[in-house]
N, C-alpha and C positions, 0 to 999 in steps of 0.2 A: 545506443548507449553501451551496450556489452561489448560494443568492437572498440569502444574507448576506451571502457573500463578495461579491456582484454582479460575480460570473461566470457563464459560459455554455457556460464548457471541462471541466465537473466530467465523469468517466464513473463510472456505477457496476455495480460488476461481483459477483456473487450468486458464493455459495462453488461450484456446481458449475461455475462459470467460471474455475477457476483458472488455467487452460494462455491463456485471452483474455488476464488478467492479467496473467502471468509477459512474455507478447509482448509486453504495452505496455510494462512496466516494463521489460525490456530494450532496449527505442526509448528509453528518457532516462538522461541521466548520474544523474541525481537526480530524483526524486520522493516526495512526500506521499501517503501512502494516509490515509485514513479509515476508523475499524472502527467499524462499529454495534452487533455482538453481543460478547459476551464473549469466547468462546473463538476471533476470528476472526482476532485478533493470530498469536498460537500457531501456528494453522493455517498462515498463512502462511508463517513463520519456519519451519517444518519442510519446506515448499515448495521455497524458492527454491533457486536454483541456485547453487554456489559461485561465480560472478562477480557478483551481489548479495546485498549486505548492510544488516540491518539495524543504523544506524548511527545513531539514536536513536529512542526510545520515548517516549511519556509518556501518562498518562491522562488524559482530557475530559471529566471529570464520568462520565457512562454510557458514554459512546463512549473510544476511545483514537485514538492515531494513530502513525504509525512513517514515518521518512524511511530511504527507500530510495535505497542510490547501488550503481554499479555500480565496480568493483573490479577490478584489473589484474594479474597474473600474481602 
């Protein structure tokens, strides 16, 4: 996807790395994840922590993706 988007800033994070995850995505008000497997949307959505939310969804053909922002009292 980064060589698409011709970017250089992509990270990609394997599901036993969720807690890697969770830390980055609390570092940004907002961000875009990328799901390559099915059930990895899910997975994370049962994850996160009550100060982020997932705050839109959509499917990519095979892949999906979800924008992740963080949330205030």
């Amino acid at each position: 996807m980064a060589f698409y988007a011709g970017r250089d800033d992509f990270r990609t994070y394997r599901s036993k790395e969720i807690a890697a995850l969770l830390t980055a995505l609390e570092r940004q008000p907002r961000a875009v994840v990328l799901f390559a497997h099915r059930n990895s949307l899910e997975t994370l959505r049962r994850c996160l922590p009550s100060h982020l939310r997932m705050i839109e969804t959509r499917r990519l053909g095979l892949c999906a993706m979800a924008l992740i922002a963080r949330v205030s009292g």
